[in-house]
C-alpha positions, 0 to 999 in steps of 0.5 A: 902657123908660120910660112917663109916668104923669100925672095923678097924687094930689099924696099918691102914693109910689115904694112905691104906683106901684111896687106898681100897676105890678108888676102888669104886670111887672118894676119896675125904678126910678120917679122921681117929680119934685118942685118944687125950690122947694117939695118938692111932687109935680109931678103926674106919674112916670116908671116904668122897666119890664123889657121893651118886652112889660111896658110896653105891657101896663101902658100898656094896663092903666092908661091911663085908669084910676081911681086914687086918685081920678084918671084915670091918663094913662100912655104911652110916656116921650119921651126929654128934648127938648135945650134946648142951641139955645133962645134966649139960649144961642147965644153968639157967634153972635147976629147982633143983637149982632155988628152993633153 
C-alpha cells in the first residue's frame, strides 16, 4: 500500500513526510529519491502506508494541499513499469542485425 506524493519542497525530509502522513494512519516507510549524481531531492516520494483505509484517507486529505509552499500531488503509487523489452536489450533477437 504505497501512494506518490509529488510536487514536492526540494528542502523536505523522511521526518516532516512522515509526520504529514501520520495523520492518516500508520507509517510504515518513506523513500525519498535522489539524483545519483548530485544528491539532490528529485522532487517526489513514495510513502507506504498501514492499510488500503489509511491510504485513501491520506490521498483524499493531502491532495491538493498546500505544503511548504507547494501544492501536493498525492495518488496511488503504480507499481515500477519493467523496462527488460525497451529497445537495444533484445539480444539475438534484433532482425536488423541478423540479416547482415
Amino acid at each position: 500500500m504505497s501512494v506518490y506524493v509529488g510536487n514536492l519542497s526540494y528542502e523536505v525530509t523522511r521526518d516532516a513526510l512522515s509526520s504529514v502522513f501520520a495523520e492518516y494512519g500508520t507509517v510504515k516507510g518513506v523513500q525519498v529519491p535522489t539524483n545519483r549524481e548530485t544528491g539532490q531531492l528529485r522532487g517526489f516520494a513514495f510513502v507506504e502506508m498501514g492499510t488500503e483505509a489509511e491510504e485513501s484517507a491520506a490521498i483524499e486529505g493531502l491532495d491538493g494541499a498546500e505544503w511548504m509552499g507547494r501544492d501536493l500531488k498525492v495518488n496511488k503509487a503504480k507499481p515500477k513499469e519493467d523496462r527488460s523489452g525497451s529497445f537495444g536489450n533484445n539480444r539475438g533477437n534484433n532482425s536488423f542485425h541478423n540479416r547482415y
